[in-house]
C-alpha positions in Angstrom: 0.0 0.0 0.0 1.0 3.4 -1.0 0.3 7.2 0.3 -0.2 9.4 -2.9 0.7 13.0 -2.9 -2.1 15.4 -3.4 -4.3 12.4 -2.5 -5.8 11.3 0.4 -6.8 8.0 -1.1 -4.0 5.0 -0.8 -3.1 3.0 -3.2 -2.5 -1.0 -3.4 -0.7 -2.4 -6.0 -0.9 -6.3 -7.2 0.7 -8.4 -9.8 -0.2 -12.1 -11.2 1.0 -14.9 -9.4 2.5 -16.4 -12.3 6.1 -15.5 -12.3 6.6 -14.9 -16.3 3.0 -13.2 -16.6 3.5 -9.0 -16.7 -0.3 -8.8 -15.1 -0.5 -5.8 -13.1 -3.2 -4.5 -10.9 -3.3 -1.3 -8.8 -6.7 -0.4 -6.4 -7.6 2.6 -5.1 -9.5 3.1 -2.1 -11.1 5.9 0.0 -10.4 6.7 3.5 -13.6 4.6 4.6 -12.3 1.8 2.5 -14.8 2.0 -0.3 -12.8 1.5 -3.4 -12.6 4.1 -5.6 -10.7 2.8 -9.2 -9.1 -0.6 -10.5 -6.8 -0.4 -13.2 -5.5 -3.4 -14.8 -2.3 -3.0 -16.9 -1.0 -6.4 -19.7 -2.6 -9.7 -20.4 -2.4 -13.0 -18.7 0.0 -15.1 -20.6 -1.1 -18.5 -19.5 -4.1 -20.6 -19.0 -6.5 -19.5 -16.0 -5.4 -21.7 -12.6 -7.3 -25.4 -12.1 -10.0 -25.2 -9.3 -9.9 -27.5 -6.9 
């Protein structure tokens, strides 16, 4: 999680859990938690994950 200047809305950044996949996904949340924006960045490489 991240503070951003001029912003009083932190930031949380994720990436794929597929260590060749560039899958990047950042959240942004207000104060009372309520998020605010998603922005996904790239494409999955690889086949979805098998539930089990």
């Amino acid at each position: 999680q991240k503070q951003v200047k001029g912003s009083d809305f932190p930031r949380s950044y994720y990436k794929c859990t597929n260590p060749a996949c560039p899958v990047k996904k950042k959240v942004e949340r207000s104060v009372d938690g309520q998020v605010t924006e998603i922005i996904y960045k790239g494409q999955h490489n690889h086949e979805p994950p098998q539930k089990q």
